[in-house]
C-alpha positions as CSV (number, residue, x, y, z in Angstrom):
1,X,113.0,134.7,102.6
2,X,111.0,132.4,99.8
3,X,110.1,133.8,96.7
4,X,108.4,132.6,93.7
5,X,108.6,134.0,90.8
6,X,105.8,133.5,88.2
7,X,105.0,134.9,84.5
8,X,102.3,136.5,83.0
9,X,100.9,134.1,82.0
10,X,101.5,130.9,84.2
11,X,98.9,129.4,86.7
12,X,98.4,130.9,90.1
13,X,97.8,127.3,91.2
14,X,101.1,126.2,89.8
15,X,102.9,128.9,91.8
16,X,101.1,128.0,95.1
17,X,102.2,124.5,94.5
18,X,106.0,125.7,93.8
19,X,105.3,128.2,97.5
20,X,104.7,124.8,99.0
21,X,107.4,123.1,98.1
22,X,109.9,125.2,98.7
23,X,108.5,125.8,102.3
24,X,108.5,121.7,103.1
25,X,112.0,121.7,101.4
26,X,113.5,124.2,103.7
27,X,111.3,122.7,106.8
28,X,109.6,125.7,107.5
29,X,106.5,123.7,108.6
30,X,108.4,121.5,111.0
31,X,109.7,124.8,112.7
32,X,106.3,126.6,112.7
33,X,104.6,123.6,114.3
34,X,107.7,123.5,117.0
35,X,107.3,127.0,117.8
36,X,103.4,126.9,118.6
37,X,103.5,126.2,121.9
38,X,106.2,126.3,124.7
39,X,108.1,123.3,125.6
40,X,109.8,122.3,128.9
41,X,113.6,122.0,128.0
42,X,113.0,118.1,129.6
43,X,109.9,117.6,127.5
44,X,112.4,118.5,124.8
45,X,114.7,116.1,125.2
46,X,112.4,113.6,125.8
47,X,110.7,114.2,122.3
48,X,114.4,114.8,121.0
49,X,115.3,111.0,122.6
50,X,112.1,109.3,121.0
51,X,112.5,110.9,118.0
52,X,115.7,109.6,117.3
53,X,114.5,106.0,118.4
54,X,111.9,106.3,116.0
55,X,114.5,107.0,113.2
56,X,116.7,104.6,114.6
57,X,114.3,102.0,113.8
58,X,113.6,103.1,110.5
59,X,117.1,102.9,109.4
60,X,117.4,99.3,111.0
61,X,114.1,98.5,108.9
62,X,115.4,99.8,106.0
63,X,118.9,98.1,105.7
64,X,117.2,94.7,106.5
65,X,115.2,95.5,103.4
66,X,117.9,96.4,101.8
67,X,120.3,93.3,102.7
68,X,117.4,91.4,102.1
69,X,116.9,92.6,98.5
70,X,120.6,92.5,97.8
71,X,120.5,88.6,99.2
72,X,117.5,88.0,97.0
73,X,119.1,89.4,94.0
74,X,122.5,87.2,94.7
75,X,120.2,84.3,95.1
76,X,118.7,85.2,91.4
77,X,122.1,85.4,89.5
């Protein structure tokens, strides 16, 4: 269970911010929006399958950029 604690005399808005936070930190909205609406255990793995391509080509993108900075920074010295 999340809880926020807040004094006396701190902002309600700063404690809604903190609410947030915590929630995206412990993915609560990536489980709520999972749970809206039933999925087919195929449709599941399908999404589970593209998902991971997806992230799979992040992570390529993102070592190129950083072999490419690292190459860069040789080149410099």
């Amino acid at each position: 269970m999340i809880t926020i604690k807040i004094g006396p005399k701190q902002d309600p808005k700063r404690a809604i911010q903190k609410l947030k936070n915590k929630v995206i930190a412990e993915e609560l909205f990536v489980e709520l929006k999972r749970r809206r609406h039933y999925l087919k255990p195929s449709a599941r793995k399908k999404l589970k399958r593209e998902e991971a391509a997806k992230q799979r080509v992040k992570d390529q993108n993102k070592a190129l950029r950083r072999a490419e900075q690292q190459y860069n920074e040789n080149l410099q010295r």
